[in-house]
C-alpha positions as CSV (number, residue, x, y, z in Angstrom):
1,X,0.0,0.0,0.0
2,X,1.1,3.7,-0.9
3,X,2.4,4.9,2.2
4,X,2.7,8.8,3.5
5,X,4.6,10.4,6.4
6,X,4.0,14.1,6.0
7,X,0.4,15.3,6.7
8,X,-2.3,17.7,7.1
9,X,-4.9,17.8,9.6
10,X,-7.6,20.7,9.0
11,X,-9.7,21.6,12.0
12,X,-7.4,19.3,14.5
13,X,-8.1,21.2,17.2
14,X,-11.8,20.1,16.7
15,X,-12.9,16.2,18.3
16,X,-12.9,14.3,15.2
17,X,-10.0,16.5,14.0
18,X,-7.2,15.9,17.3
19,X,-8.5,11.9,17.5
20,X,-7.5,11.3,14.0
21,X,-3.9,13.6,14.9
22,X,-3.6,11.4,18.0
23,X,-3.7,7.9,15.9
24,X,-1.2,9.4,13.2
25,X,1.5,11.0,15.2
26,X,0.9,7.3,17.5
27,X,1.4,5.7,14.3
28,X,5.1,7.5,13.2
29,X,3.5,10.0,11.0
30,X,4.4,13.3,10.7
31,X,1.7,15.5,11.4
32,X,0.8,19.6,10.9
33,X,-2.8,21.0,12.2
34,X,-4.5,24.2,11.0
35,X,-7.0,25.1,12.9
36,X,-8.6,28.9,13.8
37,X,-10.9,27.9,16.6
38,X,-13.8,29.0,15.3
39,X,-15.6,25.5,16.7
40,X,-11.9,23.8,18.5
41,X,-10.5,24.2,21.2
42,X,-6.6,24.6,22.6
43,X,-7.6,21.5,25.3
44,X,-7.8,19.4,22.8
45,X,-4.2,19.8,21.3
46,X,-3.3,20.1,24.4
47,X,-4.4,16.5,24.7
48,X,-2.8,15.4,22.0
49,X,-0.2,12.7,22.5
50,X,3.4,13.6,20.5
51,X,4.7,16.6,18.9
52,X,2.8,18.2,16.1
53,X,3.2,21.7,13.8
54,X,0.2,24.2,14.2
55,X,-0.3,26.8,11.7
56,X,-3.8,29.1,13.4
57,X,-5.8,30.5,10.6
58,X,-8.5,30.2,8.2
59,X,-8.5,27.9,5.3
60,X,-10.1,30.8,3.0
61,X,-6.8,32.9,4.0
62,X,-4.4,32.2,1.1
63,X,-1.5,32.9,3.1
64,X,-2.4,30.3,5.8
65,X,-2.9,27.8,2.9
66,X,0.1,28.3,1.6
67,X,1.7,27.5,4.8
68,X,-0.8,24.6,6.0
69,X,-0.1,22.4,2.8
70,X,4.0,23.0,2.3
71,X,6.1,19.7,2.0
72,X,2.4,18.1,2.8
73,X,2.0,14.4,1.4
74,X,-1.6,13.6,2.5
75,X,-4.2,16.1,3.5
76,X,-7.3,15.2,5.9
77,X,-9.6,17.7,5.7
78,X,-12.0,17.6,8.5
79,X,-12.2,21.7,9.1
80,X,-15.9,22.8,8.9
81,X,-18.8,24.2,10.6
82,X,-20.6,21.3,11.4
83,X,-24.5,22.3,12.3
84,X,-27.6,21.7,10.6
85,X,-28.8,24.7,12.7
86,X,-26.2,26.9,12.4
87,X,-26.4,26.8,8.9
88,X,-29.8,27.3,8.8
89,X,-29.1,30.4,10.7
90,X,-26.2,31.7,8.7
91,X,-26.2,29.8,5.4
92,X,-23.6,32.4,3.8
93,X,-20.7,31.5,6.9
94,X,-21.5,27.6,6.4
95,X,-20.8,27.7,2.6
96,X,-17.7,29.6,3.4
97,X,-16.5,27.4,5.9
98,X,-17.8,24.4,4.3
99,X,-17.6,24.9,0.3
100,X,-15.2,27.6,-0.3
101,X,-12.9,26.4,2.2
102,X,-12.9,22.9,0.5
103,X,-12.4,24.2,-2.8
104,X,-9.6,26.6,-2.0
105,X,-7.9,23.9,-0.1
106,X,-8.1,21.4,-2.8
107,X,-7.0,23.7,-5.2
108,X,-3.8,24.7,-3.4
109,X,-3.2,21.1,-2.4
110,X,-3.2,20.2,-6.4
111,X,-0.5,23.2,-7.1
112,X,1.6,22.3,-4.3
113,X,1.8,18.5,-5.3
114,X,0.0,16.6,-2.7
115,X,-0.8,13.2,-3.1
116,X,-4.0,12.3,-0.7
117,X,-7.0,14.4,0.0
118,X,-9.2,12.7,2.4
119,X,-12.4,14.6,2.8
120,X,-15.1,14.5,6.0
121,X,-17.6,14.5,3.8
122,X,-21.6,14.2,5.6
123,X,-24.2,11.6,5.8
124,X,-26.6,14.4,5.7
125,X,-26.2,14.3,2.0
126,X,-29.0,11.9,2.1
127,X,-31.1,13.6,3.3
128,X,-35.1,12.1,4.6
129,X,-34.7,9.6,1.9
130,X,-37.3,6.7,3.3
131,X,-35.3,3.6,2.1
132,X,-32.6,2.4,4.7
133,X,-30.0,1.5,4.9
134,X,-28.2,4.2,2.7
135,X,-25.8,3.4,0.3
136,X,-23.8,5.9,-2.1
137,X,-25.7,5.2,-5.1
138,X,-28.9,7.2,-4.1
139,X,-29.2,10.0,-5.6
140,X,-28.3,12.6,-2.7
141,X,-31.8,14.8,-1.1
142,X,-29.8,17.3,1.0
143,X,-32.4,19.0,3.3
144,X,-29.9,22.2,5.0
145,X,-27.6,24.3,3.7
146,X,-25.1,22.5,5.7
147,X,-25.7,19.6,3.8
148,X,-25.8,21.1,0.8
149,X,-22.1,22.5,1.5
150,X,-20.9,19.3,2.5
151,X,-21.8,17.4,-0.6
152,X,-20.6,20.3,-3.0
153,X,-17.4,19.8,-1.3
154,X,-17.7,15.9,-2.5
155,X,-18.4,16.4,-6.0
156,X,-15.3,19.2,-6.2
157,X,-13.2,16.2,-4.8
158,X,-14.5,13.5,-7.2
159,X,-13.8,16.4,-10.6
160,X,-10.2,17.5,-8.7
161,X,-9.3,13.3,-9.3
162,X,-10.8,13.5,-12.6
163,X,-9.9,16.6,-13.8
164,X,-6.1,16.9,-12.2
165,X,-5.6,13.7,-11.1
166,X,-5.7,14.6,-7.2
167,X,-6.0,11.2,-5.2
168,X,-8.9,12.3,-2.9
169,X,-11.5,10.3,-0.7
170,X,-14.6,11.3,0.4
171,X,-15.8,9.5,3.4
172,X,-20.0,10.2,4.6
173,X,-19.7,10.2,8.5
174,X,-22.5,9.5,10.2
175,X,-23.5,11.0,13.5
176,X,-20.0,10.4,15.4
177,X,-19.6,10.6,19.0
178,X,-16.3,10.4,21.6
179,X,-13.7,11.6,23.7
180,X,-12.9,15.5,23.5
181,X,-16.9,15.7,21.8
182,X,-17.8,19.6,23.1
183,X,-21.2,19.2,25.2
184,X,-21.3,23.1,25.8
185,X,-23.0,24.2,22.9
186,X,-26.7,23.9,21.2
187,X,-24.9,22.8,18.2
188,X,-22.8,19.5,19.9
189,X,-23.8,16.0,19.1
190,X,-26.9,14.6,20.8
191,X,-24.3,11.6,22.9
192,X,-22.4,14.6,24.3
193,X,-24.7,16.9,25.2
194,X,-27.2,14.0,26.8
195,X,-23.9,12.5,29.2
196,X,-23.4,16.3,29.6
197,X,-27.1,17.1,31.0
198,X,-27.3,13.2,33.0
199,X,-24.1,13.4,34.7
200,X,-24.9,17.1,35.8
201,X,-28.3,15.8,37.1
202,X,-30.2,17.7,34.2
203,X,-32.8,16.7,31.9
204,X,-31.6,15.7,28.2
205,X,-33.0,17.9,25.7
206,X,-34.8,15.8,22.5
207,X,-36.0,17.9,19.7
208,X,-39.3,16.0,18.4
209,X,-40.9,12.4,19.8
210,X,-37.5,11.0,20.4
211,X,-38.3,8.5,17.9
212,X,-36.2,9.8,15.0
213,X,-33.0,7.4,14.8
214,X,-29.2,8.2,14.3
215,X,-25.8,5.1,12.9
216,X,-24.1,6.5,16.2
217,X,-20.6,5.9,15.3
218,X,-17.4,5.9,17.6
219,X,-14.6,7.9,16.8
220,X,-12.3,5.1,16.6
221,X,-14.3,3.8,13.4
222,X,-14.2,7.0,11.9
223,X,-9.9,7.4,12.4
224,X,-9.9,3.7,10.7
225,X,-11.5,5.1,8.0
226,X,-9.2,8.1,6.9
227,X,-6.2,6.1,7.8
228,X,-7.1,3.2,5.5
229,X,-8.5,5.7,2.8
230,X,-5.2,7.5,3.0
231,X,-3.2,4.0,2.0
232,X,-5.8,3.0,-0.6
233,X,-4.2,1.8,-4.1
234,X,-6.8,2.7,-6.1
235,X,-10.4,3.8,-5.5
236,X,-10.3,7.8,-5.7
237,X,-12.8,10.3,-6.5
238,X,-15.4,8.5,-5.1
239,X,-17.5,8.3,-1.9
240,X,-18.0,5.8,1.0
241,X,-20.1,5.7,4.4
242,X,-18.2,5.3,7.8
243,X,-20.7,4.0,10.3
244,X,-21.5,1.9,12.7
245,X,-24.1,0.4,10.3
246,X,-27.1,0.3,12.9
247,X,-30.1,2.5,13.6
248,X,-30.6,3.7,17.4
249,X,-33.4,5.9,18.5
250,X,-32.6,9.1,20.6
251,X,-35.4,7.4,23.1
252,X,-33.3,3.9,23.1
253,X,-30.0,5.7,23.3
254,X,-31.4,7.6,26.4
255,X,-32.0,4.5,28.0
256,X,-29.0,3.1,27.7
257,X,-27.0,5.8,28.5
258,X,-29.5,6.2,31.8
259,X,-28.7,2.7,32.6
260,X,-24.6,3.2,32.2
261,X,-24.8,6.4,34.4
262,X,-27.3,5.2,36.9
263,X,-29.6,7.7,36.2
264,X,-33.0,5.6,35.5
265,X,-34.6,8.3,37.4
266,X,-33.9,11.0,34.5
267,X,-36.4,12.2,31.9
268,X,-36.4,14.1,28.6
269,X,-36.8,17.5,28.2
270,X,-38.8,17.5,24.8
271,X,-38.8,20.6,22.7
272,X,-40.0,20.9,18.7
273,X,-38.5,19.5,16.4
274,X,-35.8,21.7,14.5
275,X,-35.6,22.6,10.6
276,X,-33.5,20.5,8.1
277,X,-32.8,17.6,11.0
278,X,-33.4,14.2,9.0
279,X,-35.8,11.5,11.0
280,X,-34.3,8.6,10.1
281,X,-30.2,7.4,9.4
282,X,-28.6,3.9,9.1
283,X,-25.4,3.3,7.1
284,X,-24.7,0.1,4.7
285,X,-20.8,0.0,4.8
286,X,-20.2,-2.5,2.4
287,X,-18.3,-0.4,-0.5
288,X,-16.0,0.9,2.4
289,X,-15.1,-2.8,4.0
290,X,-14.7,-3.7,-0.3
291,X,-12.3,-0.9,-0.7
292,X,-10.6,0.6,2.3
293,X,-10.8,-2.7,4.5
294,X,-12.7,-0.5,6.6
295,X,-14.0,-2.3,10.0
296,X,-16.4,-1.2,12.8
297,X,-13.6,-1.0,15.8
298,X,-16.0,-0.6,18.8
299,X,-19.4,-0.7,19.3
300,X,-22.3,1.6,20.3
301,X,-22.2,0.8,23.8
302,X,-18.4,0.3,24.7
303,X,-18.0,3.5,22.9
304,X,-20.9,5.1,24.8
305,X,-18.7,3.9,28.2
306,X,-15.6,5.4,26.7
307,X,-16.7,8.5,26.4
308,X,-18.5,8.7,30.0
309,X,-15.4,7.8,31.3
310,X,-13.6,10.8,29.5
311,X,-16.3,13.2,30.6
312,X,-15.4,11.9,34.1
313,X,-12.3,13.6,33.7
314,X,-12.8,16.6,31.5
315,X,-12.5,20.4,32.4
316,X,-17.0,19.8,31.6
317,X,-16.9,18.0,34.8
318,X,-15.5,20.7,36.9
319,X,-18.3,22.5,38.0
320,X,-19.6,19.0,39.6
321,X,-16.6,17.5,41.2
């Protein structure tokens, strides 16, 4: 397999962003972050493991791009404003952040001879699309601007391949949860924000019935999957799910995440539903195990138990220790 050693992390500072730093510079790589904080944080390169380079700045700055990809073999590109809300707030700053971003990045990537582009692409692509599981040949239904900007940032990867000959990977995540996840904000992950509000002794906040179902995927999976798509032979310009292939409702993963922190006494907070959330995800991995060997590393509950156990010891415990 092709193999890299100099590489690019966008948004590392972010929790998908510093996990995936964490398993390269463990693995011998040599890594660089760019990051500008507009949604990481300087705890979590703080808890990264190993020496890294850090260039702060936005990836629409032409000068910080020019220093984030020099002497760069493989880029992974996980910088973005990820929120359905948000970018039904703010539209404009999500296609900025999410599209523009993308394509300047992949342009100065092809002029400054990088091999890899691995791009976070978004199961949201899919949109409400009734049949499940999804797979990458439907036709894509994106229902938020967010998702809209994600997948525009696939199909500029998929022509940068064909066009220039740019090795780039786009890989759907699909809803992923862990370590160093931010609870703190309307816009976090549901898993965060719900071991947030039970280990505080709060009520977890569902938008809707509770009945709408997410592929909760652990952050270890997700890591797997840009490594391995990063040391591919062949498969570029194309598109693959990283999940944890099953469907949970937000009512089921309450209860198991009541049960885990012994809080059976806890109920939801139900409020209505929000605009451009999807009711119903499940991921059908197979083109990713084909290709990229991908495999589903830990499960829904073990990885549920990891990340209590981080939360245990985070600076969003403070205020209850």
């Amino acid at each position: 397999m092709p193999s890299f050693e100099k590489c690019l992390v966008t948004g590392g500072a972010g929790f998908i962003g510093s996990n995936l730093a964490d398993e390269l510079i463990r693995s011998g790589r040599e890594v660089r972050i760019v990051d500008n904080f507009s949604t990481g944080f300087r705890e979590n390169l703080e808890e990264i493991d190993g020496s890294f380079d850090f260039v702060e700045g936005d990836l629409n700055d032409e000068t910080v791009l020019s220093k984030a990809v020099e002497g760069i073999e493989a880029i992974f590109h996980q910088a973005a404003l990820p929120s359905v809300p948000r970018s039904v707030e703010d539209p404009v700053g999500t296609h900025e952040a999410c599209a523009s971003a993308t394509l300047r990045l992949l342009t100065k990537a092809k002029d400054a001879g990088v091999r890899r582009f691995v791009y976070a692409a978004s199961s949201s692509a899919y949109g409400d699309q009734p049949v499940l599981p999804k797979v990458e040949t439907m036709a894509p239904d994106p229902l938020s601007p967010y998702a809209a900007a994600k997948l525009m940032g696939e199909h500029y990867c998929s022509v940068f391949y064909r066009i220039y000959g740019l090795e780039t990977v786009s890989l759907r995540y699909f809803n992923v949860f862990g370590p160093r996840q931010n609870p703190s904000s309307m816009y976090s992950g549901v898993i965060s924000r719900f071991i947030d509000a039970l280990m505080k002794g709060g009520a977890p906040v569902i938008f809707g019935d509770g009945e709408q179902s997410r592929d909760f995927t652990y952050i270890a999976n997700v890591v797997n999957a840009n490594i391995r798509a990063a040391e591919i032979a062949d498969g570029f310009g194309e598109t693959y799910n990283a999940a944890n292939g099953e469907r949970t409702t937000l009512n089921q993963l309450l209860e198991v995440l009541k049960r885990i922190t012994d809080r059976a006494d806890a109920a939801a907070d139900h409020q209505p539903p929000r605009k451009g959330d999807v009711l119903h995800s499940q991921a059908d991995n197979s083109k990713a195990v084909e290709v990229l060997g991908y495999k589903n590393l830990v499960g829904l509950e073990e990885g549920l138990r990891n990340t209590i156990e981080w939360w245990k010891n985070s600076r969003f415990a403070d205020d209850v220790r």
